[in-house]
Residue frames as qw, qx, qy, qz and C-alpha x, y, z in Angstrom:
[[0.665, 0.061, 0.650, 0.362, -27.12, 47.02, 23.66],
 [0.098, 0.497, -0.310, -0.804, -26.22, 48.39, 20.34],
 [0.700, 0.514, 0.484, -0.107, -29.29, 47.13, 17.33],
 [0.127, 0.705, -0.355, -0.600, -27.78, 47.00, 14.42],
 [0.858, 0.462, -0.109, -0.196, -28.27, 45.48, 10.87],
 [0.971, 0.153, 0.106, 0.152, -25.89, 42.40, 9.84],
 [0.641, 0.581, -0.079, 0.495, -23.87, 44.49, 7.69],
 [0.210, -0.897, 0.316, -0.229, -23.08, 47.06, 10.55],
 [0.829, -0.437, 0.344, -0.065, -22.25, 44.29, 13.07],
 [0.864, 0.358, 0.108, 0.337, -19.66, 42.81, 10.22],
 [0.338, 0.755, -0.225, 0.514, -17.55, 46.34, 9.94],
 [0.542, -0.738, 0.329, -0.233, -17.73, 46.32, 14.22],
 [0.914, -0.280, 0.254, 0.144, -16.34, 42.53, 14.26],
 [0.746, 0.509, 0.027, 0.430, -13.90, 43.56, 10.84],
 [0.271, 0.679, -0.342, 0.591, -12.44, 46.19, 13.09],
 [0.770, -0.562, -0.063, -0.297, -12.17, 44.40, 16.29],
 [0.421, 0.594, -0.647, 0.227, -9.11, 44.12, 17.82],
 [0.661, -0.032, -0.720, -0.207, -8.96, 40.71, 19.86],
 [0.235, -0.069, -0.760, 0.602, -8.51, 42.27, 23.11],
 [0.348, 0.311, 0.367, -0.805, -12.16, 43.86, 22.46],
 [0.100, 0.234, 0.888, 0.383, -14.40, 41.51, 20.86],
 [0.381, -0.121, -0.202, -0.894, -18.05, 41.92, 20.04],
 [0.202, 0.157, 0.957, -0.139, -20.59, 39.78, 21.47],
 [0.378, -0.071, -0.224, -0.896, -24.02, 39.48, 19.69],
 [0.324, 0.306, 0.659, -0.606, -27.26, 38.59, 20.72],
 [0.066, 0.436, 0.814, 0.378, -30.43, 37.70, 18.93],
 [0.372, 0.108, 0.043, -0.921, -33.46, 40.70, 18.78],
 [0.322, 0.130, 0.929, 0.128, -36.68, 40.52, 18.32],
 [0.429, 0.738, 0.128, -0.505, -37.41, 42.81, 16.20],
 [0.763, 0.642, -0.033, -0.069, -37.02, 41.38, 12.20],
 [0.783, 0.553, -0.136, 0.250, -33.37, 41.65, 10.68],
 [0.044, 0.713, -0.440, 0.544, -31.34, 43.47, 13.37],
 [0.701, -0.259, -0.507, 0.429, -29.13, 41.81, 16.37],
 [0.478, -0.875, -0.031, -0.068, -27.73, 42.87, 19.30],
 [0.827, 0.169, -0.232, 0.485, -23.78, 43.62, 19.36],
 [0.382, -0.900, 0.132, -0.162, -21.89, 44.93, 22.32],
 [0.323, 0.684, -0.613, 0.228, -18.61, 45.02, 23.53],
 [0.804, -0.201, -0.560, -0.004, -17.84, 41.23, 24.77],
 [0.395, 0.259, -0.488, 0.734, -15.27, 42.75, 27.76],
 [0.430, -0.476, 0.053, -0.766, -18.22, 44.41, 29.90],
 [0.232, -0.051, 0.907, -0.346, -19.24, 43.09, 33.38],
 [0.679, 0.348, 0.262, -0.591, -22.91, 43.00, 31.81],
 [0.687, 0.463, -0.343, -0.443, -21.83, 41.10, 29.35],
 [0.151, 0.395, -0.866, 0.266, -19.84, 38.99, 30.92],
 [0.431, -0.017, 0.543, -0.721, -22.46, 38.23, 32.66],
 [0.825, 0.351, 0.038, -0.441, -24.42, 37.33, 30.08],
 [0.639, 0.517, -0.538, -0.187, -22.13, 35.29, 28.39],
 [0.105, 0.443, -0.769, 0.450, -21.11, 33.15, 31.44],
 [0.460, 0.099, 0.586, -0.660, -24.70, 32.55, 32.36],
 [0.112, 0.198, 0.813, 0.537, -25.17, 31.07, 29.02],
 [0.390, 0.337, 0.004, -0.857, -27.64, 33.79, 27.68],
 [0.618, 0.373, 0.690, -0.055, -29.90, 31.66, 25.04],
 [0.172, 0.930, 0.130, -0.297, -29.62, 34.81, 23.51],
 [0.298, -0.613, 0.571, 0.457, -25.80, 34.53, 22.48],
 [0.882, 0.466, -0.055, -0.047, -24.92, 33.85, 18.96],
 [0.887, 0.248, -0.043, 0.387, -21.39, 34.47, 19.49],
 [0.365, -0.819, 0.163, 0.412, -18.17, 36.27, 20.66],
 [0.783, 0.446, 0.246, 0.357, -16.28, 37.59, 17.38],
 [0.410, -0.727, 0.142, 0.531, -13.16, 39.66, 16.82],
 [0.452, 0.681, -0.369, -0.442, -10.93, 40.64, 13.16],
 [0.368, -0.298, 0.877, 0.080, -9.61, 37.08, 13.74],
 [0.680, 0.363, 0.552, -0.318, -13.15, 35.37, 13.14],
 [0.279, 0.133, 0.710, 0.632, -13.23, 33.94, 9.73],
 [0.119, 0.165, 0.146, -0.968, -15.63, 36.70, 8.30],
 [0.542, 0.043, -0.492, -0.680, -17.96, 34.81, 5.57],
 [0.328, -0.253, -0.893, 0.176, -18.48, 32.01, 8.21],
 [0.066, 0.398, 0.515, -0.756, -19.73, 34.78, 10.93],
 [0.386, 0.166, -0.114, -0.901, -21.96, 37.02, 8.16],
 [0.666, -0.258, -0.662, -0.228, -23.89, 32.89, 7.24],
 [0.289, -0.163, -0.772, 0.541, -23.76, 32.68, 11.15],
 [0.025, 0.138, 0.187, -0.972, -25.53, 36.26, 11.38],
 [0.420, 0.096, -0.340, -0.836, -27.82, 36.12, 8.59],
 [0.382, -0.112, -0.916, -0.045, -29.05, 32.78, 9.73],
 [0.229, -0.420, -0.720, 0.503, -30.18, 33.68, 13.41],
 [0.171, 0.187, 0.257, -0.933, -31.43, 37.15, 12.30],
 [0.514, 0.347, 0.659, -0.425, -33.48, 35.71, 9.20],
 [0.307, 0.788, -0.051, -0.531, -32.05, 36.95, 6.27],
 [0.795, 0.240, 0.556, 0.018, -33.01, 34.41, 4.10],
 [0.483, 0.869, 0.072, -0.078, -32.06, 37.29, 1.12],
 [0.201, 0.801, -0.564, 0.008, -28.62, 37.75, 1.97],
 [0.689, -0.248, 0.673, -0.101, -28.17, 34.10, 2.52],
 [0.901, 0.264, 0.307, 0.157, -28.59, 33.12, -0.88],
 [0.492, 0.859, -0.126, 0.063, -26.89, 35.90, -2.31],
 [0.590, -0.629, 0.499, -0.080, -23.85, 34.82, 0.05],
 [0.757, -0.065, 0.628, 0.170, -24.22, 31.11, -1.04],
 [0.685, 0.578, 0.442, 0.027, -24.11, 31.95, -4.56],
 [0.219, 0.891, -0.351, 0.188, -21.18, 33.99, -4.56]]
């Protein structure tokens, strides 16, 4: 799996084209998920087996400011959450 901060995981899902989403995954290490390409059998896997882990399967479709309050929610990032709501 690829760790990467919020913002990365935003540019991956902003240039996703819909036959290759992203799935991410919760970490547990502080501010950083897990985002991999949703199309893999391993992932498939996971996602079929309802992981617990799954936040979500997102592509350039995905409304973007819904997914980055989706992100920042499950990773913890209470900082870019207000700064989000307040813009």
């Amino acid at each position: 799996m690829s760790v990467s901060s919020v913002d990365v995981i935003l540019g991956r899902i902003r240039s996703a084209p819909a036959e290759s989403p992203i799935a991410v995954f919760t970490n547990r290490s502080g501010y950083l998920l897990n985002a991999v390409f949703a199309n893999t059998v391993a992932t498939q896997g996971l996602i079929h087996g309802h992981c617990p882990r799954l936040v979500g399967v997102f592509d350039h479709r995905s409304p973007i400011d819904a997914v980055a309050r989706q992100l920042n929610a499950v990773s913890g990032n209470a900082e870019a959450l207000s700064v989000a709501k307040a813009s």
